[in-house]
C-alpha positions as CSV (number, residue, x, y, z in Angstrom):
1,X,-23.4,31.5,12.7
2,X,-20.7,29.5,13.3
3,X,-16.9,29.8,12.6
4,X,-14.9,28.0,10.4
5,X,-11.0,27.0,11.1
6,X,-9.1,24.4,8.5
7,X,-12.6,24.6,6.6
8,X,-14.6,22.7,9.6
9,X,-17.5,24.4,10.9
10,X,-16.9,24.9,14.8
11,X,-19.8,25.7,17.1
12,X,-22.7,24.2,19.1
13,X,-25.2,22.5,17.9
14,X,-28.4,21.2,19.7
15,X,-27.4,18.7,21.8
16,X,-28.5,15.1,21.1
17,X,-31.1,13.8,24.0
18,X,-30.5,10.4,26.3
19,X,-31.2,6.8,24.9
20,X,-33.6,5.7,27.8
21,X,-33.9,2.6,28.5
22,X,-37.3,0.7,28.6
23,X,-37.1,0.0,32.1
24,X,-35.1,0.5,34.8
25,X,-33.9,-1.8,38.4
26,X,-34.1,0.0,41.2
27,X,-30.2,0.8,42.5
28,X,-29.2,-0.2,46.5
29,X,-26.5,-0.1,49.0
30,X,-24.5,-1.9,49.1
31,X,-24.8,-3.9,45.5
32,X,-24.7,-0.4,43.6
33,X,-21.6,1.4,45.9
34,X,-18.9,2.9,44.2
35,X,-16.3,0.0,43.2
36,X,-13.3,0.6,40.9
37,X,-13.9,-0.6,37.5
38,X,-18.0,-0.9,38.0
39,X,-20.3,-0.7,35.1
40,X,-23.9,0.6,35.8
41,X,-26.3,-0.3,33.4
42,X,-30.2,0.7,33.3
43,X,-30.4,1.1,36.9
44,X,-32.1,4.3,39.1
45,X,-30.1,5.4,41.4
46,X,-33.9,7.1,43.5
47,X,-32.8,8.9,46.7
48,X,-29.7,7.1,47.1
49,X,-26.9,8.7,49.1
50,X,-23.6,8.3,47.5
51,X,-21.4,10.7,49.8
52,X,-17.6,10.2,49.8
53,X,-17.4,7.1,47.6
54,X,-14.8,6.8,44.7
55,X,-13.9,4.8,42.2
56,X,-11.9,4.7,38.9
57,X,-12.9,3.5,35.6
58,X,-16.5,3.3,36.6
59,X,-19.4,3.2,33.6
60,X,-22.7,4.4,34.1
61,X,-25.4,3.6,31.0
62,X,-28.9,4.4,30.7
63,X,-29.1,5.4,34.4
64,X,-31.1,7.5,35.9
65,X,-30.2,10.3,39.0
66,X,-33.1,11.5,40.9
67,X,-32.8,13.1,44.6
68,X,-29.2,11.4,44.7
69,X,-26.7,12.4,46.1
70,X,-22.9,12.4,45.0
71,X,-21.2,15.0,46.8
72,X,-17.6,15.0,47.4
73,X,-17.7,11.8,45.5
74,X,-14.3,11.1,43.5
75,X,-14.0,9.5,40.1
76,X,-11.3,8.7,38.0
77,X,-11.1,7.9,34.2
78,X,-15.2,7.3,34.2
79,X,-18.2,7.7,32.1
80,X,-21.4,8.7,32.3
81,X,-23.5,7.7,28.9
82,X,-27.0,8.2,28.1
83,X,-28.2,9.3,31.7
84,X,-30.6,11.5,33.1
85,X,-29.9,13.4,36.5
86,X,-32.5,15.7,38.5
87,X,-32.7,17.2,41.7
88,X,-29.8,15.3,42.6
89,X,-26.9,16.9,45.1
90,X,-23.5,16.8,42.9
91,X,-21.5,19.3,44.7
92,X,-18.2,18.9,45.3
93,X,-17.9,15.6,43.2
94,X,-14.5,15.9,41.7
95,X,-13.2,13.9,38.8
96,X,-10.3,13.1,36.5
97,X,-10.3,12.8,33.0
98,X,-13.4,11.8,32.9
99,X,-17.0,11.9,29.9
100,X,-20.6,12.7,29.9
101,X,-21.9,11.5,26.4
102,X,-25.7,12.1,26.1
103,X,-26.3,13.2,29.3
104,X,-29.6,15.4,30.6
105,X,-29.0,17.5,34.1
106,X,-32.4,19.5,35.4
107,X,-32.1,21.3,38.7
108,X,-28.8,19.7,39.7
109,X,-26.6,21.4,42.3
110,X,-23.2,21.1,41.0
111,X,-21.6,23.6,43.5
112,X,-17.8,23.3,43.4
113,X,-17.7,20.2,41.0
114,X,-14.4,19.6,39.9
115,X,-14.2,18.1,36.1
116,X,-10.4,18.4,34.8
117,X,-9.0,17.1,31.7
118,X,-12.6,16.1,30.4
119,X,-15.1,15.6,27.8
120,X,-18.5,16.8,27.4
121,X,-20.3,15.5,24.2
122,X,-24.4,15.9,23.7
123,X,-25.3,17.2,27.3
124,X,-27.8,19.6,28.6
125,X,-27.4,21.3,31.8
126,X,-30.7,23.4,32.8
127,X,-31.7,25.4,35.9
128,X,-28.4,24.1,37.8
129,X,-25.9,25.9,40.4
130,X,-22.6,25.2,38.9
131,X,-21.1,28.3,40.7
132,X,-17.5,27.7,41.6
133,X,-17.1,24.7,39.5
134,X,-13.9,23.7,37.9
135,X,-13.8,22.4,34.4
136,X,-9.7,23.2,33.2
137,X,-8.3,21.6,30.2
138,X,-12.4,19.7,29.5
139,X,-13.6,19.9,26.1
140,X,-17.2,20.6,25.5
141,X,-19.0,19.5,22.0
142,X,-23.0,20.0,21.9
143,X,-23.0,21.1,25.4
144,X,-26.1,23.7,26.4
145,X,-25.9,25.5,29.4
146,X,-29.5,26.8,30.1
147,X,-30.5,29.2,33.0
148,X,-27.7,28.5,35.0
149,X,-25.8,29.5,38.1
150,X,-21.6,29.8,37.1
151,X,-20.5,32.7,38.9
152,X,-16.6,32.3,39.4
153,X,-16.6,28.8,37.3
154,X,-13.2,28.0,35.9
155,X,-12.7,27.3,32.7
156,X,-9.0,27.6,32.1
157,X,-7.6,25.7,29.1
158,X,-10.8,24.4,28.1
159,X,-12.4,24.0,24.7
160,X,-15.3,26.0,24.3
161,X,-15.9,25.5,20.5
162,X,-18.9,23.7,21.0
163,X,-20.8,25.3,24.2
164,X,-24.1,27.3,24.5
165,X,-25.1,29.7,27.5
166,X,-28.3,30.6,27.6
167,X,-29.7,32.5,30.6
168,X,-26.8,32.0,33.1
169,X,-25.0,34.3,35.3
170,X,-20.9,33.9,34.6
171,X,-19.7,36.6,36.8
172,X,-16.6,36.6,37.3
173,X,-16.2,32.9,35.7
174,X,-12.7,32.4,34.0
175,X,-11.5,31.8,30.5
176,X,-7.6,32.1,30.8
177,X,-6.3,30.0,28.0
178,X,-9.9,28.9,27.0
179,X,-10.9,28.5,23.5
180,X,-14.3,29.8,22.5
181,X,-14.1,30.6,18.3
182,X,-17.5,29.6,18.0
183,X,-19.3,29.1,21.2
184,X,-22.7,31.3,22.1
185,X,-23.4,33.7,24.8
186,X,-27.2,34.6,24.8
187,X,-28.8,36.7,27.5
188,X,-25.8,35.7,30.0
189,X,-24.5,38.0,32.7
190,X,-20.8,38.6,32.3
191,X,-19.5,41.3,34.6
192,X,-16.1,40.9,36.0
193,X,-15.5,37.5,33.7
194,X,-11.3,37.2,33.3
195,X,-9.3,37.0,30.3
196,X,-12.2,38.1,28.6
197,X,-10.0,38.3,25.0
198,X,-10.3,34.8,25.3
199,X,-13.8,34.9,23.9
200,X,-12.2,36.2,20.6
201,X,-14.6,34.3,18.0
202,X,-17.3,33.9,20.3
203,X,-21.1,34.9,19.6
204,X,-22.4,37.4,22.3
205,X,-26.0,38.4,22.0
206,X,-27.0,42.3,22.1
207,X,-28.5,42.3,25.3
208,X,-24.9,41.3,27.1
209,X,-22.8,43.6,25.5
210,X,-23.0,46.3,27.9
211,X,-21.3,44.5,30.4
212,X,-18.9,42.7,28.4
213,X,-18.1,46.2,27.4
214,X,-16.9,47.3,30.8
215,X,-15.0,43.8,31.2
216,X,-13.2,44.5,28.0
217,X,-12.5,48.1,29.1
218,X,-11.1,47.5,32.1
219,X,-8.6,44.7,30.8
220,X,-7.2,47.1,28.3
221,X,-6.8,49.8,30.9
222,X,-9.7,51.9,29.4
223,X,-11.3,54.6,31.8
224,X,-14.6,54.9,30.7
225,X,-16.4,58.4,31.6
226,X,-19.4,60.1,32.2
């Protein structure tokens, strides 16, 4: 069930899918590199390699991401809007108050992605490494995390109202400063997460409890015995 705060209702709901488009032009180098104020529209970006690029205020629209790759790219102020990405290489891309709205990511590697001062609105993540990813002061609305890797992911100072974990391993993630009233935690491993008070209002599903129970213990100092 969700909480309430001011009398709105705060927690996730399904997330809305993409807008494809009816067709899409195939993307190249070096007409579809990384350029500051770019807008991408109904392109696929199929086995293109991205790696190093940057850009600020860039757009992508009704694009599709399959076996591309974007590590260590760097992106300032973009957006990402009504995309699909899949078996792409993300890792390491770092970015700067930037959005996803309507976005679908299967079997991404997002390994050390870097997403400060952010919005997340409508997007699915499923069957993804996300481990050591940073998403501080990001605010996540409709977001589903689905059987996915975020051991030691950092949360700090984000808003969690709105998020879903389903299946995924958060050991040792972070929440200092996080809000969660509201968000879900079904069938998640959470040994070792810190600031785990922070998930004050959160939903936590039977089945993680034991662990979350040792966490909690061991933040207030509690021994627990034989």
């Amino acid at each position: 069930m969700s909480s309430r705060a001011g009398g709105t209702t705060i927690g996730p709901r399904t997330p809305a899918k993409p807008r494809p488009p009816s067709a899409l032009e195939a993307a190249g180098s070096p007409d579809h590199d990384l350029e500051d104020e770019s807008t991408f529209r109904r392109l696929g970006f199929m086995e293109m390699d991205l790696t190093g690029q940057s850009g600020e205020s860039i757009e992508f629209e009704q694009c599709k991401f399959s076996r591309a790759t974007l590590s260590g790219v760097v992106l300032e102020q973009s957006a990402f809007m009504d995309c699909r990405v899949e078996n792409s290489d993300w890792a390491n891309l770092r970015t700067t108050k930037s959005s996803m709205l309507r976005v679908e990511l299967q079997s991404v590697r997002l390994t050390g992605l870097t997403w400060v001062d952010g919005n997340w609105r409508d997007v699915t993540v499923r069957e993804c490494r996300v481990d050591l990813a940073t998403f501080r002061f990001s605010s996540f609305k409709d977001v589903a995390f689905i059987d996915c890797n975020l051991t030691r992911a950092d949360f700090t100072n984000a808003d969690l109202r709105g998020a879903h974990f389903t299946g995924c391993d958060l050991t040792a993630a972070q929440f200092a400063q996080a809000d969660a009233a509201g968000a879900r935690f079904t069938r998640c491993e959470l040994a070792g997460i810190g600031s785990v008070e922070r998930l004050r209002g959160a939903t936590v599903s039977g089945h993680d409890l034991v662990a979350l129970s040792h966490t909690l213990a061991g933040a207030l100092g509690i021994q627990i015995g034989e």
